[in-house]
N, C-alpha and C positions, 0 to 999 in steps of 0.2 A: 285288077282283080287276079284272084290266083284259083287257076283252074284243073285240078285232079284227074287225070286219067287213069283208069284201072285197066288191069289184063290178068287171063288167068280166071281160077273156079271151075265151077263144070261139076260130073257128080263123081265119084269114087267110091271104091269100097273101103269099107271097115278094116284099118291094119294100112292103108296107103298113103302115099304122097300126094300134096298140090302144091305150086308152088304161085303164088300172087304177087305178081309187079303194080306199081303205082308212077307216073311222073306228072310233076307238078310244073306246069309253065304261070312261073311266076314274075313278069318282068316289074322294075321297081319296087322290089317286095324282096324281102333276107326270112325263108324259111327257116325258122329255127327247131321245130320237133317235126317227125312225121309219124306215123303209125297206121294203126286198124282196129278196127270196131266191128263190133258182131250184133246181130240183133235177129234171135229167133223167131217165129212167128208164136205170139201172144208174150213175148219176153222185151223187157227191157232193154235199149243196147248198150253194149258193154265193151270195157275197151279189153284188146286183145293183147294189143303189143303196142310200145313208144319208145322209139329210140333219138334221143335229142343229138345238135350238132357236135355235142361232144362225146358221142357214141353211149353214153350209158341209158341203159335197156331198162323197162319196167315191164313186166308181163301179169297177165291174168292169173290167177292160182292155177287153174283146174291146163293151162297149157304151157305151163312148165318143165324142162325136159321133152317135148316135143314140137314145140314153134319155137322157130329164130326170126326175129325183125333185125332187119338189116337196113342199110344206107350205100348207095354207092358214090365213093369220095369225090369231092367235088359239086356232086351231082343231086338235084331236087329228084331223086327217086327211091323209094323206099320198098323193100319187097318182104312177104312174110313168108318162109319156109314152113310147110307142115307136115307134120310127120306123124305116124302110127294115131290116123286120125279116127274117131269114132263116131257114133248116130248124133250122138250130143253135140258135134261139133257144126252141125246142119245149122245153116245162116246165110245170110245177107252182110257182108263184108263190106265196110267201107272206108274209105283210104281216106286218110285225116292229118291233115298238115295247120300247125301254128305259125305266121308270119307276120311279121308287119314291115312296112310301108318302109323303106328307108328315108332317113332322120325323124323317125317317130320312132315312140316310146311304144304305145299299145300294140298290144296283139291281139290279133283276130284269128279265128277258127274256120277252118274252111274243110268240106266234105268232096268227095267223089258220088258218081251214081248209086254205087251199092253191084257186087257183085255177087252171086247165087253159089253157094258151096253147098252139095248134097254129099252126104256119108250114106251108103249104101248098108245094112246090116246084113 
């Protein structure tokens, strides 16, 4: 099984930083995307940031220009930069990685607990 740990959240003001780490202890398992996910209270969740093993990034509209998803080389961890964050950005974070099983084809989707990020107005 492959299992998500987050770090990082907490609450901040309006115009601030956080910055979100994840690692993924995946033995027998080739993580191939990792990213994050947002889900307000009464919203849908929504993906934030994905950055695949060959580094190219797909991000949400509205956090464009201010969050970076990141990978560090080599390594199952994935971390999301935030920047000049707002009320809107108030959520439950979670860390989200696609692997499968070595010498298999499918991929499966696997979650972290979910991290609390407060923007402060």
């Amino acid at each position: 099984q492959v299992q998500l740990v987050e770090s990082g959240g907490g609450l901040v003001q309006a115009g601030g930083f956080l910055r979100l780490s994840c690692a993924a202890s995946a033995p027998g398992f080739i993580v191939d995307a990792m990213g994050w996910y947002r889900q307000a209270p009464g919203k849908q969740r929504e993906l934030v940031g994905l950055v695949s093993n060959s580094g190219r990034t797909n991000y949400e509209d509205s956090v464009v220009g201010r969050f970076v998803v990141s990978r560090d080389p080599g390594k199952n961890t994935v971390h999301l930069q935030m920047g000049m964050l707002k009320s809107e950005d108030t959520a439950v974070y979670f860390c989200y990685a696609k692997a499968r099983r070595l010498g298999r084809s499918n991929v499966l989707e696997y979650w972290g607990q979910g991290t609390q990020v407060t923007v402060s107005s």
